[in-house]
SENUPA-653007 format. One record per atom (N, C-alpha, C, O): x, y, z. Coordinates in steps of 0.001 Angstrom, whole numbers, plus 500000, padded with zeros to 6 digits. Example, Ala and Ser with C-alpha at 12.3 -4.5 7.8 and 13.67 -1.06 7.14 Angstrom:
residues 2
513190494310507800
512300495500507800
513200496700507800
514236496681508465
512850497750507080
513670498940507140
512900500030507870
513409501138508039
END
This chain:
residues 269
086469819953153228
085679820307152051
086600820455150841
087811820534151046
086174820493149736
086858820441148293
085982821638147451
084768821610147251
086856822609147050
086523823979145976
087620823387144818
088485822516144726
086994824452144003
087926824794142702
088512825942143348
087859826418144277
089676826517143031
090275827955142956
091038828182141283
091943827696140606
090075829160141206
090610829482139432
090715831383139822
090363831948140858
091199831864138819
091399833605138702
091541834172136843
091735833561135792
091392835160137083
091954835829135818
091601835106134014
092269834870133007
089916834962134522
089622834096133143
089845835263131681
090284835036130553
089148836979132535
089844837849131139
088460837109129774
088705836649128659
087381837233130320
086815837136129298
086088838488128545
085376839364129035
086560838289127178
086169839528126170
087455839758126180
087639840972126258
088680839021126128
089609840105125899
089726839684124465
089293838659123937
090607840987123780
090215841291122414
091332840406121351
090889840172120226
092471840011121608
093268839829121173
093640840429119766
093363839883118697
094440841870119937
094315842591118279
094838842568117685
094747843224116648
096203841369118133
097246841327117208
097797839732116546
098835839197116156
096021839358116764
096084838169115623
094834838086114949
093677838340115283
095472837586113724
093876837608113105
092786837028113186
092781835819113418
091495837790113005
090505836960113039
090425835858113450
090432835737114675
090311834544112547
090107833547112779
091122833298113993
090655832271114486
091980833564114581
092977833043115461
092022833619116749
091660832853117642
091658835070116733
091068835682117935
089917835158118585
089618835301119771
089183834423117537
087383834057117689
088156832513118205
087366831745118755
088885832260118139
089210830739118812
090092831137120110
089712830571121135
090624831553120181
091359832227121647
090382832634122389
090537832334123573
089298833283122114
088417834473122825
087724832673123072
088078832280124183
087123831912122534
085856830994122596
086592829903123688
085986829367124616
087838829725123412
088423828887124460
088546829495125669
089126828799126503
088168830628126058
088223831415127529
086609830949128237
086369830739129426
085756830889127190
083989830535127600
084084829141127690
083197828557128312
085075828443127141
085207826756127411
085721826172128382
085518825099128950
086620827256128542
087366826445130341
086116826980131748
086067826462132864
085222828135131234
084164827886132591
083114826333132220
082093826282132906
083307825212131279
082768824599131256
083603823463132011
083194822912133033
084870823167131361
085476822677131877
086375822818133467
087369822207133857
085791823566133934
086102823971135418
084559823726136126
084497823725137355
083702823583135567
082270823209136064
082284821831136031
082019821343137129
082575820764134857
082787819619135139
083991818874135705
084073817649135790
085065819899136142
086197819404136889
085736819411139176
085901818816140240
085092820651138468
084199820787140110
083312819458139586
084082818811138876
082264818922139635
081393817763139573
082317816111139640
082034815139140341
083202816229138873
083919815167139200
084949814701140377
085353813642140856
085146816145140571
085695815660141873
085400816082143227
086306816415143991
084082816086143590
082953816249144122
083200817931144733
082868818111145904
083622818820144155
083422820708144899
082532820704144269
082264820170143193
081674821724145368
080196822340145375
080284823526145029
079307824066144511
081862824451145295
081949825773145195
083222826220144273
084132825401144398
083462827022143604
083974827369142899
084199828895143078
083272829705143098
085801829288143235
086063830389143763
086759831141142261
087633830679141528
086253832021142183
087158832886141192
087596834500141452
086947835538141324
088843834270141832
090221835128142775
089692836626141805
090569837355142268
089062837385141015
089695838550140551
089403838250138830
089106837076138609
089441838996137816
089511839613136356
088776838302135911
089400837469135252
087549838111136232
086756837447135178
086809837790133867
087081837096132888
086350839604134007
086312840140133136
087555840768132054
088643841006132577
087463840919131197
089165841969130466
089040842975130885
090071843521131278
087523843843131037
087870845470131675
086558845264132213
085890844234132309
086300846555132574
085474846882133852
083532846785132663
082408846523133092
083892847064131473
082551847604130337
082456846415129635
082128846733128492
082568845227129714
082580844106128697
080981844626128304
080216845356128934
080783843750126661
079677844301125747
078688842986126795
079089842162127618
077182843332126232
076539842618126863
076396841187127097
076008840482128029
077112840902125227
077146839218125287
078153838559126074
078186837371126398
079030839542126362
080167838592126994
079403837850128528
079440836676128898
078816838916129107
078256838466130388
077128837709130242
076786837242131329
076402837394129325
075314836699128975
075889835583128675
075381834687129349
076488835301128170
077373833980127568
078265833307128962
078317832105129221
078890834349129709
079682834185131141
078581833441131698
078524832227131894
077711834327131928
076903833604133346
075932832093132606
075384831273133343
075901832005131167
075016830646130937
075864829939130683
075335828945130187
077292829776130722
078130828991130718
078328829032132709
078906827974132961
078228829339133252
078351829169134724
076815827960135419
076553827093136253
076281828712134391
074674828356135260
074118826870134558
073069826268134786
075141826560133703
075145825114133187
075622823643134097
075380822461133854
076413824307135255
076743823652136034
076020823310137735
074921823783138027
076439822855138259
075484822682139339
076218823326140848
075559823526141868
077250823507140758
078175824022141580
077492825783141674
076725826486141017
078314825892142895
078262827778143300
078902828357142893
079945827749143133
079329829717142054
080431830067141812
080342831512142616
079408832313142591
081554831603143313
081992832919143801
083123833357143717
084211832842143977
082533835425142923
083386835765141880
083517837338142956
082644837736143727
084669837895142728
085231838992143426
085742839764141630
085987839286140522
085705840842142097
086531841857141141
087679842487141259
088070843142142224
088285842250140126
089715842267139830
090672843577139722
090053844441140342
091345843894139451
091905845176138705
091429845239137722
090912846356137702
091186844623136568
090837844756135501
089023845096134997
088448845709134097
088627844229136264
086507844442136411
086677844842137525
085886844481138397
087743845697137839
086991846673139355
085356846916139687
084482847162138857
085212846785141031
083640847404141310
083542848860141254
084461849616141571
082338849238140818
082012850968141053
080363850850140803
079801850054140050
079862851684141494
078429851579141592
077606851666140159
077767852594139366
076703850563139950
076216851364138633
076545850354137474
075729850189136567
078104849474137513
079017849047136914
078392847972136112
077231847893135710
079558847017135932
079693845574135554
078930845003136332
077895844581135817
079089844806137578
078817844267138731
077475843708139197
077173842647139742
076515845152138663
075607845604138707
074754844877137397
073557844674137601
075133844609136503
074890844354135361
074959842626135591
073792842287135790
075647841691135630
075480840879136328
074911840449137465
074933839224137584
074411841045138337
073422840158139111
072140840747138649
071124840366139230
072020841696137605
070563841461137105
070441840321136488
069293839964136221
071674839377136065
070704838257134757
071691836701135756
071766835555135312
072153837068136781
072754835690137119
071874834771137892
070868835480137927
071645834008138344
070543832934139036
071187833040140430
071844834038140726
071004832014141293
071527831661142526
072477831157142824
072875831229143986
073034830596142030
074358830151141244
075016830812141844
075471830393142908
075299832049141399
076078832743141086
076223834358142220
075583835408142268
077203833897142855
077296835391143423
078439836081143330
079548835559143213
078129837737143397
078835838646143400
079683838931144523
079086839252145550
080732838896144561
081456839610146389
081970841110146286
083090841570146509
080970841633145938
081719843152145562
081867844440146675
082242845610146602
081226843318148013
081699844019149241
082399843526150232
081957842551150839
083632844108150587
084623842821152081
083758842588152898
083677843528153689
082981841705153132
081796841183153797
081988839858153894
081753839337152804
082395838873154929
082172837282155556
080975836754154814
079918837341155047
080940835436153694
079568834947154130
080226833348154448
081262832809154059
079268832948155211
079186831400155614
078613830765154821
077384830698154839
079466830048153794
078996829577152435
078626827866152826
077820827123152265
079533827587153986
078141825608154493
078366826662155865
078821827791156046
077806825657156631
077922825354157913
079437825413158939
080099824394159135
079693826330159333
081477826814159872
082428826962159062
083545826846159566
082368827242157665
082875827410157160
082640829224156194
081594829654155708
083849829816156212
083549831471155930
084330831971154905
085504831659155105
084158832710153744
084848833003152776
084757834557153130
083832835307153441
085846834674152982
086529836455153340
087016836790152034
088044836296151572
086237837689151381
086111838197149977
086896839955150607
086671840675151579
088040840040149191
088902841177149260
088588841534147839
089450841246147008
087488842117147429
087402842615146274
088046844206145927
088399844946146845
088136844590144534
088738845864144520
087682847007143744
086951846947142755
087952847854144546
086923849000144133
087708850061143345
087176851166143243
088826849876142814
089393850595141949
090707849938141331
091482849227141972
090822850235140180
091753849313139563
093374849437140219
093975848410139904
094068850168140853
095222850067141799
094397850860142933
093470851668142982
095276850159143842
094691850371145220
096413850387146354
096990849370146741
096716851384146547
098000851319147234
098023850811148544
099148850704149033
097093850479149217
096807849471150490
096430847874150244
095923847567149165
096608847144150965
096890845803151365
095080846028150833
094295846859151289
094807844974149733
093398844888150194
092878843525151150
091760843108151451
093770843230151348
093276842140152565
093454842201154117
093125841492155069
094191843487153915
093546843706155391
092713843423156594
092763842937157724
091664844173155458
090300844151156305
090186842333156625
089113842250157223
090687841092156526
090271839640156914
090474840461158696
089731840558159673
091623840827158435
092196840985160099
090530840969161144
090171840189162026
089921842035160617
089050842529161449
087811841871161070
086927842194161864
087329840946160022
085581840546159662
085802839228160470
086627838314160501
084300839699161299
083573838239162263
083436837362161378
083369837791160226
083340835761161598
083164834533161794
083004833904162625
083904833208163094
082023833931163002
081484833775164087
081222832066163997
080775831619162941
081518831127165150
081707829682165071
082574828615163618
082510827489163125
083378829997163452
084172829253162253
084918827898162308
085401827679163418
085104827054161495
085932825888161638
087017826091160530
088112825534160606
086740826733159724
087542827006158086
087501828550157702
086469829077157285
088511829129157845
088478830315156762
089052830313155955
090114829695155904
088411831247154672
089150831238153236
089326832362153116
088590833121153747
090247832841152362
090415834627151785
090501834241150177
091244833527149503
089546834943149958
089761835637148432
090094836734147610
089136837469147372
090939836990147215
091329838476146946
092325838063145498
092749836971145118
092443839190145024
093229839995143923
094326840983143794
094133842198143764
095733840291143701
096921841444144374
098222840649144239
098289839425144125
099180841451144266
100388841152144178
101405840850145181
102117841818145449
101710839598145908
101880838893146851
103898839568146898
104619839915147833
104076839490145713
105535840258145416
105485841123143746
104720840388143123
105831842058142951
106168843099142718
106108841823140886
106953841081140386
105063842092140593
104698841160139163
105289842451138035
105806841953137035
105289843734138045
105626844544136956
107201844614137090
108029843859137600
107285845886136395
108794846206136107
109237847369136657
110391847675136959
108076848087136780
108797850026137585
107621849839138287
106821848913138416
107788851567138929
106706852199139825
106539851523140958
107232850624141436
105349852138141440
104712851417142817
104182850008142428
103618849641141396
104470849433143375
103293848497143727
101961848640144073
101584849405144960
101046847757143244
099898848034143443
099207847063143421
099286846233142516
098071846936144804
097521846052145051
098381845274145603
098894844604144706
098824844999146647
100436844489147430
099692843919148441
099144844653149264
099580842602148510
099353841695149840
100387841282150327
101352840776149754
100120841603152048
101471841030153166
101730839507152393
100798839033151743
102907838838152484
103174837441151844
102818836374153044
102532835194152839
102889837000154331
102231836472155586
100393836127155955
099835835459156826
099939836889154905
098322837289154922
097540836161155328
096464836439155857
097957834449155147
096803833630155721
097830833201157373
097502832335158184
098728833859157440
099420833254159304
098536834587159324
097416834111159513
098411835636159261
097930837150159996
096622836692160350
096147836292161413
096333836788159638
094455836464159862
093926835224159590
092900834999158948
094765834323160171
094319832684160865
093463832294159433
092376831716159440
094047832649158450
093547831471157312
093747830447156495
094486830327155518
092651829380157250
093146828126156063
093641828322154815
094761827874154568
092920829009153825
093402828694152592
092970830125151911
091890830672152136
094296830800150780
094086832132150330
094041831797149097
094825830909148762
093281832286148216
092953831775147374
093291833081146303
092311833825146270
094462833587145377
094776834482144977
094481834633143642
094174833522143212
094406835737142494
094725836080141511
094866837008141302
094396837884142028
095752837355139948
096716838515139394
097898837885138593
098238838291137481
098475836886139240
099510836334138519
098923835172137283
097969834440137546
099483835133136208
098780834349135289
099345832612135253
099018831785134402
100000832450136092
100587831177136343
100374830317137421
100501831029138417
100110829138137783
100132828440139434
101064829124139944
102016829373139204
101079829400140699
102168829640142013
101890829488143886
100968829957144554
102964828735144283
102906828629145769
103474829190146283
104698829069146251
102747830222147128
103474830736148079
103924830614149317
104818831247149878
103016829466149839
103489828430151003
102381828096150999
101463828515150294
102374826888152212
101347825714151674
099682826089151928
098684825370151987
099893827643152053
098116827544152783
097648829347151790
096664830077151918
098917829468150855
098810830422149851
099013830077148408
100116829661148051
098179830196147679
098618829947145992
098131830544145150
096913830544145324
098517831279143974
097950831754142638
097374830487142019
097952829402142089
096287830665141453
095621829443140761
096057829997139060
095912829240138100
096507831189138942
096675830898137415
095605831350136112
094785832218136409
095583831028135262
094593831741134233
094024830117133971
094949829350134238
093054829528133627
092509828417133060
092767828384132021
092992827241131624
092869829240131213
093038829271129669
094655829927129242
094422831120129045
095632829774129094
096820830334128687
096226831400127251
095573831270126216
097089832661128163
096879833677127172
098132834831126794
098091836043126579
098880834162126816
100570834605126694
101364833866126829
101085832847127461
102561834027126355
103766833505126683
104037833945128089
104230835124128382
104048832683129187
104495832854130904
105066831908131121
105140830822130545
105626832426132241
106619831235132817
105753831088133377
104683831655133153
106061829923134668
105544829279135613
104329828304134607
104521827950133444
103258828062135325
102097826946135004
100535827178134453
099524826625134886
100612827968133580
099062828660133405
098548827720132647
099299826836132237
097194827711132309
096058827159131647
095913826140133071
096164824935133089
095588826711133872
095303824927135448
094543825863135830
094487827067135581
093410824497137074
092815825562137755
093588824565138666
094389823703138305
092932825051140666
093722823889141848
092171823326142497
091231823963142971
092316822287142345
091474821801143263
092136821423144737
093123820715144934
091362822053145650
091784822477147181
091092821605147947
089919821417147627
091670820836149185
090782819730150151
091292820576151164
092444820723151573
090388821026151444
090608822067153065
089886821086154312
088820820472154263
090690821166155218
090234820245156566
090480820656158022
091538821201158337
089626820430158808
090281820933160220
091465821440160385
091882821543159232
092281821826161098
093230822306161599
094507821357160799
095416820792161409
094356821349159622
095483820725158876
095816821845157383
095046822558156739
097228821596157252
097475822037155752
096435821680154463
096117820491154456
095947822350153557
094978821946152266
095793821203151489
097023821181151503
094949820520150724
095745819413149876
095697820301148563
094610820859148417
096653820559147558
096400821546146688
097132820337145114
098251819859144932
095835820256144297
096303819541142966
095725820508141801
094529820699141579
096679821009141190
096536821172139942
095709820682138945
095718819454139039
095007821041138048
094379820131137107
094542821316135919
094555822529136126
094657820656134657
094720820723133651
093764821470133149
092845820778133588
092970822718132323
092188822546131968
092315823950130493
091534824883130307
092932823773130098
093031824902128991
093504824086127486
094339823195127332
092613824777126467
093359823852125345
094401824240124867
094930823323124240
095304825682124835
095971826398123534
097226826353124486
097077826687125661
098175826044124126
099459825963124591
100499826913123414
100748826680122231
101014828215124456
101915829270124078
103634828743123811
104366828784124800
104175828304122594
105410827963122514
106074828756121846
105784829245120755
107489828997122817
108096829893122265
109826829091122053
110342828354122893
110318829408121004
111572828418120456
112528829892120091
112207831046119809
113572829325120225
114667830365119919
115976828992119207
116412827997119785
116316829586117584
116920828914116597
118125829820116135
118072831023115877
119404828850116078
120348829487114705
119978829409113425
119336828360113371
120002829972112185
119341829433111565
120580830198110116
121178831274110163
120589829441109301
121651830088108371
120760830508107028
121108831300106153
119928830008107081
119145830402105455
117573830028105568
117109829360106491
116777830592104423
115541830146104994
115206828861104710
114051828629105067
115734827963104228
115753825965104606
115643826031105510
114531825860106010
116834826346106321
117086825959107716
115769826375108716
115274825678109601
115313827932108222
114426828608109186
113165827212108906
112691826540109822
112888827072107682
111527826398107249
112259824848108035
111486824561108949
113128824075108002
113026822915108409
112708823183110078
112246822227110702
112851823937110502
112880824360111868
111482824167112459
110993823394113283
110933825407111541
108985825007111865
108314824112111281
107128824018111597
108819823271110348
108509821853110102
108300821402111230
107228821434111833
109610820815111702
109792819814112647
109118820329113999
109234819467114869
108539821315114381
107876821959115415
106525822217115091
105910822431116136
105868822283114191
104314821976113637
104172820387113601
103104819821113838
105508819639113240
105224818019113361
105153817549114761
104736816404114933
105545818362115941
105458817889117116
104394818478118180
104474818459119408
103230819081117239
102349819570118013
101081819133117422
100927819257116207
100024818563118263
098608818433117896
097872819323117771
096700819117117460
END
């Protein structure tokens, strides 16, 4: 079978330290890559569409954000299944809650570690988070949820595979072993804002939309070919417009500074 795996779309986030006009185009290109991840699923024939964790920027987005989220989802013909992040943690009452009053069939919530059999032998093991740090493995629990006549398992979850900050605890810390532990095909992660592989049957899919200066590969989602008892085929695709460049110059006077961003506004579309 063939999914999308995308994470950390962060829609409504505020961006406050550019202006206006810069923010309303940053913020609108986050509602454009769920279009363009809807027609990247259709073209290359996935039915399902997994999104790892932080749809949301925080747990209270205003009403339009989710109104706008889910009719940009429900434009497409694909399934999308969405887990909560650190950032849109579940809590009763919530976000969560607020979304499946206005989403269609489309669209489901995984806001409980609960198996569903999304075709026929095939099982998605949803590790959602019920509080924004969580000092236990939240994927654990795959160890122990039935699948009963499985041919394919997937894990979905939200967490830090190795130590993404700078101090303190770790939080939200998945074993780096988590799809050999609990016999899964393919883990489907977010938290980190970049592609990353963690071996061939683990990967961060990244942010769709680049929203910082990062290393590694952000603005991609992965399109995944999961198959019997074989490794997934994992391709990258492209799908974000705004590309974060960062340049470091000698510069002796401000000519020099100005010929500098000349020649670097001349090499960008």
């Amino acid at each position: 079978m063939k999914l999308i795996h995308t994470a950390d779309w962060q829609l409504g986030k505020p961006y406050g330290r550019f202006e206006p006009e810069v923010r309303a185009a940053l913020s609108e290109a986050r509602f454009d890559a769920i279009d363009a991840i809807g027609k990247e699923a259709a073209r290359n024939g996935a039915d399902h569409v997994l999104v790892a964790g932080d749809v949301f920027d925080t747990e209270g987005p205003e009403d339009r954000t989710i109104v706008q989220a889910i009719s940009r989802m429900e434009r497409h013909a694909c399934h999308w299944w969405l887990i909560p992040g650190n950032h849109d943690f579940a809590r009763n009452g919530g976000l969560w809650d607020r979304v499946r009053q206005r989403a269609g069939s489309g669209i489901t919530v995984l806001s409980e570690p609960q198996a569903h059999e999304i075709e026929p032998g095939i099982w998605l093991l949803p590790a959602p988070l019920a509080h924004r740090h969580n000092l236990d493995d939240p994927t654990e629990l795959f160890d122990t949820m039935e699948t009963p006549g499985s041919r394919i398992r997937i894990g979905l979850a939200h967490g830090s595979i190795r130590d993404f900050g700078t101090q303190g605890e770790t939080k939200n810390q998945i074993a780096p072993d988590r799809a050999r532990r609990s016999t899964l095909d393919y883990l489907a992660l977010g938290d980190w804002h970049g592609t990353l592989n963690i071996d061939p049957r683990t990967w961060y899919a990244g942010t769709p939309e680049t929203d910082r200066f990062q290393r590694d590969e952000p603005g991609q989602v992965l399109l995944v070919d999961i198959g019997d008892g074989r490794d997934p085929v994992v391709t990258p695709i492209r799908t974000g417009r705004f590309q974060w460049i960062k340049r470091s110059w000698t510069v002796n006077d401000q000519a020099g500074f100005d010929a500098e961003c000349d020649q670097l506004l001349g090499s960008i579309d």
